[in-house]
C-alpha positions in Angstrom: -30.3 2.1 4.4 -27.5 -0.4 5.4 -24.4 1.4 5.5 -22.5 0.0 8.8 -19.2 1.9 9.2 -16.2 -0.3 9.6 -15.3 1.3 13.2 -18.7 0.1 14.1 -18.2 -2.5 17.0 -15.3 -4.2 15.6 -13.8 -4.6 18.6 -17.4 -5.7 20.6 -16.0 -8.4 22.1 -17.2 -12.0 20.3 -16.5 -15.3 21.9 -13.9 -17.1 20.3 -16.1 -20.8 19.8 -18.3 -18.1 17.3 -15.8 -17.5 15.5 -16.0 -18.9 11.8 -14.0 -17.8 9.1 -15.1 -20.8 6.4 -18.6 -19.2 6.8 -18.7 -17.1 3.7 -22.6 -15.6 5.0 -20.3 -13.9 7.8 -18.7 -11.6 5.5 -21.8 -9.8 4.2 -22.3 -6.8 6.7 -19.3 -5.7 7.2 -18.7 -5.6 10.4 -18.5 -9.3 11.8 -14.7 -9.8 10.1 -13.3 -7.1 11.7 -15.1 -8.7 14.9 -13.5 -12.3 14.3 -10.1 -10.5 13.3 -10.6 -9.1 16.6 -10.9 -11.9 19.1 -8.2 -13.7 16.9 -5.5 -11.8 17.6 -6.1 -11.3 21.0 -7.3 -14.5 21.9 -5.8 -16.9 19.3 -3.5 -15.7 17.0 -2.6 -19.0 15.2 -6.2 -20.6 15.2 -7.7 -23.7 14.3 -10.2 -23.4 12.2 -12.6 -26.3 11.1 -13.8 -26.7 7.7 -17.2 -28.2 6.0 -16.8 -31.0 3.7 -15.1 -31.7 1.6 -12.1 -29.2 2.9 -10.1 -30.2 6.0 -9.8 -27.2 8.1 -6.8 -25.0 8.3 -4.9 -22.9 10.8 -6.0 -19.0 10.5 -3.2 -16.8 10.9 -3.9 -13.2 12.0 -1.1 -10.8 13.7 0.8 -8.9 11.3 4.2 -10.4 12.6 3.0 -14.2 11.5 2.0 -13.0 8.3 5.4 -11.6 7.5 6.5 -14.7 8.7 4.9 -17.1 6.8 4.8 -14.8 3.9 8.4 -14.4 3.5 9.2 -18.1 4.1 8.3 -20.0 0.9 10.7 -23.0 2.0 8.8 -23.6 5.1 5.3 -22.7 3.3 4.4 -23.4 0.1 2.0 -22.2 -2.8 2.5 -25.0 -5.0 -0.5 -26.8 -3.4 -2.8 -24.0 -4.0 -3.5 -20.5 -2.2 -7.2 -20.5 -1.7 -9.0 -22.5 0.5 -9.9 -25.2 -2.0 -8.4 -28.4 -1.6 -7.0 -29.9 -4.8 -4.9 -33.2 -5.9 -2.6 -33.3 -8.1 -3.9 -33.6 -11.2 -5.9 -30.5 -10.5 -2.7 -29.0 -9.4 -0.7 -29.7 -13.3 -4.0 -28.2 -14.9 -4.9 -25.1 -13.1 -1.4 -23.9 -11.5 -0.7 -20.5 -12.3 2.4 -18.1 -11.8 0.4 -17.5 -8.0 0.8 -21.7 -7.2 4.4 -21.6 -8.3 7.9 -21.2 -5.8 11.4 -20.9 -6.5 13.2 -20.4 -10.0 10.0 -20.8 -12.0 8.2 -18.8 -10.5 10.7 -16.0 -10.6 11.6 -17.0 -14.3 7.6 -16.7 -15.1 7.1 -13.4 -13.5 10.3 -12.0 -14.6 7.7 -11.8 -18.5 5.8 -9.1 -17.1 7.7 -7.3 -14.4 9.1 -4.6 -16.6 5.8 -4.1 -18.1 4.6 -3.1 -13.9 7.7 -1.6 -13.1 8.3 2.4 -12.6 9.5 3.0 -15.9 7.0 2.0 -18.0 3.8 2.9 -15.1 5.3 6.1 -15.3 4.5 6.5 -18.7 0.9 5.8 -18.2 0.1 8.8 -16.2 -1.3 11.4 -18.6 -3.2 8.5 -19.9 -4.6 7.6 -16.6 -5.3 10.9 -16.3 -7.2 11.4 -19.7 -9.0 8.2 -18.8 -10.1 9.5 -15.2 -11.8 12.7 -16.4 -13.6 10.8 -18.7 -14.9 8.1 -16.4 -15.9 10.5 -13.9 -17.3 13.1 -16.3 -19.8 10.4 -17.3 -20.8 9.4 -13.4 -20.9 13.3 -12.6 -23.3 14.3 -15.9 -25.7 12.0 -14.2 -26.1 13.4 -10.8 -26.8 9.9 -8.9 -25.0 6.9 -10.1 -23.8 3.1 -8.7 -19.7 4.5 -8.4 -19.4 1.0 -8.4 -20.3 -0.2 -11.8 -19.5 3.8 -13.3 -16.2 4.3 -11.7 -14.1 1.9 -9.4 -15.0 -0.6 -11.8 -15.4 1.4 -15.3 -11.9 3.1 -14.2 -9.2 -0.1 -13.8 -11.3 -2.2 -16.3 -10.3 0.4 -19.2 -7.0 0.1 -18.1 -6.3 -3.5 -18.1 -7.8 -2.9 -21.5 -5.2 -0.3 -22.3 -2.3 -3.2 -20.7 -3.9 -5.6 -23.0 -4.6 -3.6 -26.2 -8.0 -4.7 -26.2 -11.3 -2.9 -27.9 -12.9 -0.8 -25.0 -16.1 -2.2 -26.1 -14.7 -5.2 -24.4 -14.8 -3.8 -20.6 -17.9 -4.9 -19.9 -17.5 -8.2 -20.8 -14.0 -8.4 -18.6 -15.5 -7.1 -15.5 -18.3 -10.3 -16.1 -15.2 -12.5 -16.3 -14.3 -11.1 -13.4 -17.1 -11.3 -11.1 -18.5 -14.6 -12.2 -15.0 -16.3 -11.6 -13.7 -14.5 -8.2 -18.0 -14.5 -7.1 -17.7 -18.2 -7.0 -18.9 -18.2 -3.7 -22.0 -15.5 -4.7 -24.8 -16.9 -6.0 -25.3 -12.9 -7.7 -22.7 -13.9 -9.4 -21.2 -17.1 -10.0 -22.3 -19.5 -13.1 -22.2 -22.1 -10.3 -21.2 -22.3 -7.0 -18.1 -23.4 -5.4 -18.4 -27.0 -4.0 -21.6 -27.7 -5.1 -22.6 -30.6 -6.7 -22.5 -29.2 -10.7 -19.0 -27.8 -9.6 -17.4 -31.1 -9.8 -17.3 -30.5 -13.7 -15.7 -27.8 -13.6 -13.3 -29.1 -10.9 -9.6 -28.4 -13.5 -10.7 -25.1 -14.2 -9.6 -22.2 -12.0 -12.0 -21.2 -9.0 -14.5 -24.1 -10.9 -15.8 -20.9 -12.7 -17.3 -22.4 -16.6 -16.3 -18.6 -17.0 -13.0 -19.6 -17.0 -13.1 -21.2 -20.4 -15.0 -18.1 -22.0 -11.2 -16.2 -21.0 -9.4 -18.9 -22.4 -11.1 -18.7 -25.5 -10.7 -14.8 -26.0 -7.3 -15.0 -24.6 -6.0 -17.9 -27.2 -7.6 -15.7 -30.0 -5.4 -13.1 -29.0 -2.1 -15.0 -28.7 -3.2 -16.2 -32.3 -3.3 -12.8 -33.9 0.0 -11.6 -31.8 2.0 -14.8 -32.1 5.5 -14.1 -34.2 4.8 -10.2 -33.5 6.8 -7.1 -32.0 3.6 -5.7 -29.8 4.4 -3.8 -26.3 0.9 -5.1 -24.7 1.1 -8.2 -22.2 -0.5 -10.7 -24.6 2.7 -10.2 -26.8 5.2 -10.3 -24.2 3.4 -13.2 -22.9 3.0 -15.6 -26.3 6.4 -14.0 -27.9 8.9 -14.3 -25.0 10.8 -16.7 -23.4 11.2 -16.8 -19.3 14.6 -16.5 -17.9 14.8 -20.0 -16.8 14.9 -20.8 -20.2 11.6 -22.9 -20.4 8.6 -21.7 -22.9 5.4 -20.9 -21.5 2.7 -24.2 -22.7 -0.2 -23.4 -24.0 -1.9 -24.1 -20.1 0.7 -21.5 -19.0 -0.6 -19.1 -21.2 -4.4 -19.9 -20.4 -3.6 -19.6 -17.1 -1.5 -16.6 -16.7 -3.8 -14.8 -19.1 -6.8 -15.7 -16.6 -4.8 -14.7 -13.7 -4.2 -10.7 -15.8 -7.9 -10.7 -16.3 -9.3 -11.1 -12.9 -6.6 -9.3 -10.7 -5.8 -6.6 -13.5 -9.7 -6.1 -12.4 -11.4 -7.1 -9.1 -8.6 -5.8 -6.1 -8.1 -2.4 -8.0 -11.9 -2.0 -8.3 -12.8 -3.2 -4.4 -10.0 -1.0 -2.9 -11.4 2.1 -4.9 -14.9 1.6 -3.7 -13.8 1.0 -0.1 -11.9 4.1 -0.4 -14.5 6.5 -1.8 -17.3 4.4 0.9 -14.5 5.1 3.9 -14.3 9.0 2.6 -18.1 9.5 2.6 -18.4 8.0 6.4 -15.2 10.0 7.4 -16.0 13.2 6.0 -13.5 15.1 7.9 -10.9 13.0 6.1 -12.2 14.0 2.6 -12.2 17.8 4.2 -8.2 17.2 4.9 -7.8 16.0 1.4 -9.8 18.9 0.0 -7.8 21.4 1.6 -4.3 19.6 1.1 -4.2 17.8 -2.2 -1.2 17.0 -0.7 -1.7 14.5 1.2 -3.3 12.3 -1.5 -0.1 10.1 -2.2 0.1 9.4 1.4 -3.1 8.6 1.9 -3.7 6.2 -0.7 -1.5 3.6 1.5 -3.7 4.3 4.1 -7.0 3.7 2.0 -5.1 0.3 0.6 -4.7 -0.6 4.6 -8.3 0.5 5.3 -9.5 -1.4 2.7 -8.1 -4.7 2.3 -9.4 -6.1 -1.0 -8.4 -9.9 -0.6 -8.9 -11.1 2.8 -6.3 -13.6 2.8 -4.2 -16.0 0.8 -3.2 -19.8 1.7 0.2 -21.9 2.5 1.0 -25.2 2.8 3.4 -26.6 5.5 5.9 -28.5 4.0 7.2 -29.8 7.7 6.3 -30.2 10.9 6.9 -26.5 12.7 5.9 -24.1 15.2 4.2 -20.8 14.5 2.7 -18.0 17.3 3.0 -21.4 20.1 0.9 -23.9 17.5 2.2 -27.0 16.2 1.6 -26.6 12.5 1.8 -30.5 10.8 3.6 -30.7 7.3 0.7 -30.8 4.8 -1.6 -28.7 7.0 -3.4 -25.2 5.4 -1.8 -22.4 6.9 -4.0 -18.7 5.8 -2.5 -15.4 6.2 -5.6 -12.9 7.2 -4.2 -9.5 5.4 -7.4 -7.9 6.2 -6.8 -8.6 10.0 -2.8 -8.2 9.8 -4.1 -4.0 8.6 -5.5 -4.0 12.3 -3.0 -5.3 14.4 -2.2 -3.1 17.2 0.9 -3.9 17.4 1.8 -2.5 14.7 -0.8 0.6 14.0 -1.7 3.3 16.4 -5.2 3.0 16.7 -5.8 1.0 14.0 -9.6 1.4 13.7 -9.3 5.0 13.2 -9.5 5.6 9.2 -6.7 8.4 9.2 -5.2 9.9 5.9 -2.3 11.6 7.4 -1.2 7.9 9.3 2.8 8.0 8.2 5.1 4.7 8.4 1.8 2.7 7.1 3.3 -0.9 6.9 0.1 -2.4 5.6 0.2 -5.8 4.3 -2.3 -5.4 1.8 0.0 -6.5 -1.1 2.2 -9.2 0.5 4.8 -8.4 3.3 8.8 -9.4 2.0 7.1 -12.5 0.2 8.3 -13.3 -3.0 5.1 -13.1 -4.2 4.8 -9.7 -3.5 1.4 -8.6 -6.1 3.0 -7.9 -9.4 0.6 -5.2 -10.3 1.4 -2.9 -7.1 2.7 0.2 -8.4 0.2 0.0 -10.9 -2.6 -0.1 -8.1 -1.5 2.7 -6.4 -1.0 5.1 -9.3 -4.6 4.1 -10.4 -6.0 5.2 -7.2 -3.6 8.2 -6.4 -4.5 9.8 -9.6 -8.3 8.5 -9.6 -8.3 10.8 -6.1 -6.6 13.8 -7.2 -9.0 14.3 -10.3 -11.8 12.9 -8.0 -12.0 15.3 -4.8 -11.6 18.7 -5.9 -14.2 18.3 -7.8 -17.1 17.2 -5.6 -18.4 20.0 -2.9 -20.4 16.7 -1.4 -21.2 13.3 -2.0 -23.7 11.5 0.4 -24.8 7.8 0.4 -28.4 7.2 -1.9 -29.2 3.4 -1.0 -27.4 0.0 0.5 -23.9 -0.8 0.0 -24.4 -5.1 -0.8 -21.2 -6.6 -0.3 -19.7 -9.7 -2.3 -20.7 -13.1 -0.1 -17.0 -14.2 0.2 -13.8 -14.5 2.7 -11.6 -14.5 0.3 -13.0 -10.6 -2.0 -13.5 -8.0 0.6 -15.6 -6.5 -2.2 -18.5 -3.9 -2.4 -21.0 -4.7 -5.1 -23.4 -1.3 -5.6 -21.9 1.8 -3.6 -25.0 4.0 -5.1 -24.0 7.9 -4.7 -25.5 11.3 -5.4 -23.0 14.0 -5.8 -22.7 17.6 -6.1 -20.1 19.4 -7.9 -17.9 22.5 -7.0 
């Protein structure tokens, strides 16, 4: 049974000309990240990283202090050219640019549509809801005794949700999470249609993440628009198709795919992947779940720490848009610049013991949803109420829960993701 802890010789030493972060196989045990994190921030913070064909390489950036940096600076580094590691012109750019490869006044004016809809006030009201929907996912998981909590929980729980957001049929979920893992999976051949920069991917190369799965969610998200258009609907579809952003500008039809595509995958995949990390990171740190046990308390707190812990997207790219300097590097304008989250959640500097998994850790400055960038993840509050109240109703009742089989992991460096996390449970 492969179930490798994450404190597991992350900090073995591994020499730096092994290092490879554009190798997506390296990602799969999860340990060797957490390795390459490692030797990067003690032995090259702003690193060079080459890049197989037909990318270019770009410069890995992996303390906490240069993530904030670069983060916060959208002048300097930009997302208009993209934020994954794909490499794209600019025709690509006009086709597939969502709210995520946008800066400045648009960007604000096109998140400005939803922002209320994440904000306290209306999150707030979702809680006896979330709660309703909680007992009910995990009284189906629990009735059977052993289950994947993958595919009945982290992902059954913040699918239904996004379903809720989007005033869609429940008996939709299932087909969302496929969305989901078939576009964000591009790089798993478990789950993408086809994969990134392979040959057959250059037809896809104007959709996002070259998924075909992409125009299945344009499809079901133009039907939608069609049936809300004109209409005085609360959900984000309505908001979306009926209201205009503060900049004055409507969305286009491409804004709409786009954005749509964007709610589907992120309303979905992060959510999911920091739930199962959590619940995996419990189960190997079982005198953590005992503190949580016997001070509910606690939970709130510790659901930053499980967001640190778990890091659901390893990183997100920049662009130079000038020649400058970063952590002693000479960083050339058009160059790739990445922001390692995952590593910037173990930086020493800035966490005590930072490979400890500790749910009473206080002043947790995790940078797990952006650090002061103006991109900070829309759907944050929503995230954390998910999993605060997901663990509340989750831990008092389970007297034990024990690993059954292997926990696969999702062949990527961008998803820190967990594909099965199979379970068998006891109940108080």
């Amino acid at each position: 049974m492969t179930t490798p802890a994450q404190t597991a010789d992350v900090r073995e030493p591994l020499p730096l000309d092994e290092v490879d972060l554009a190798d997506n196989d390296r990602f799969l045990d999860g340990v060797t990240p957490w390795r390459m994190f490692h030797t990067l921030r003690h032995e090259d913070p702003v690193h060079w990283q080459p890049e197989p064909e037909p990318n270019s390489g770009f410069w890995a950036v992996t303390r906490h202090a240069d993530i904030a940096r670069v983060d916060r600076d959208s002048e300097t580094f930009t997302s208009t050219r993209f934020v994954n590691l794909e490499e794209v012109d600019d025709d690509q750019i006009k086709k597939r640019a969502s709210i995520l490869e946008l800066d400045g006044v648009r960007h604000r004016a096109m998140r400005s549509l939803l922002q209320r809809q994440f904000g306290a006030g209306v999150i707030n009201q979702y809680a006896d809801f979330l709660r309703g929907l909680t007992a009910k996912t995990l009284d189906a998981a629990f009735a059977k005794g052993s289950f994947d909590f993958v595919a009945d929980v982290s992902a059954d729980f913040p699918i239904n949700v996004l379903a809720r957001l989007l005033d869609v049929p429940e008996d939709d979920t299932q087909q969302l999470i496929d969305w989901g893992n078939r576009i964000i999976g591009n790089t798993d051949p478990d789950y993408a249609d086809v994969l990134l920069h392979s040959e057959e991917s250059e037809k896809y190369r104007d959709l996002p993440f070259r998924s075909p799965a992409s125009l299945e969610v344009f499809e079901y998200g133009r039907e939608l628009a069609r049936q809300r258009r004109g209409g005085d609907g609360a959900d984000l579809v309505s908001k979306l198709i009926n209201e205009t952003p503060r900049d004055g500008v409507p969305l286009s039809a491409q804004d709409f795919d786009n954005y749509f595509l964007l709610l589907v995958v992120a309303g979905n995949e992060t959510t999911r992947h920091a739930i199962s990390h959590s619940m995996l990171a419990l189960i190997q740190h079982p005198e953590q779940l005992d503190r949580l046990r016997q001070d509910p308390s606690l939970i709130p707190n510790a659901v930053e720490e499980f967001l640190r812990w778990a890091s659901p997207v390893y990183h997100f790219r920049r662009t130079a848009t000038r020649d400058v300097e970063l952590g002693g590097k000479r960083i050339k304008e058009g160059d790739k610049v990445v922001m390692w989250y995952a590593s910037g959640n173990r930086d020493e500097e800035v966490f005590g013991n930072p490979y400890d998994f500790d749910v009473t850790r206080r002043n947790n400055d995790h940078v797990t949803f952006g650090k002061g960038s103006p991109h900070l993840c829309l759907g944050n509050l929503l995230a954390r109420t998910e999993m605060r109240i997901m663990f509340e109703e989750l831990i008092p009742r389970i007297a034990d829960i024990r690993l059954t089989g292997d926990v696969p992991r999702v062949r990527s460096n961008f998803v820190n993701g967990i594909k099965k996390l199979p379970v068998e449970v006891t109940l108080v």
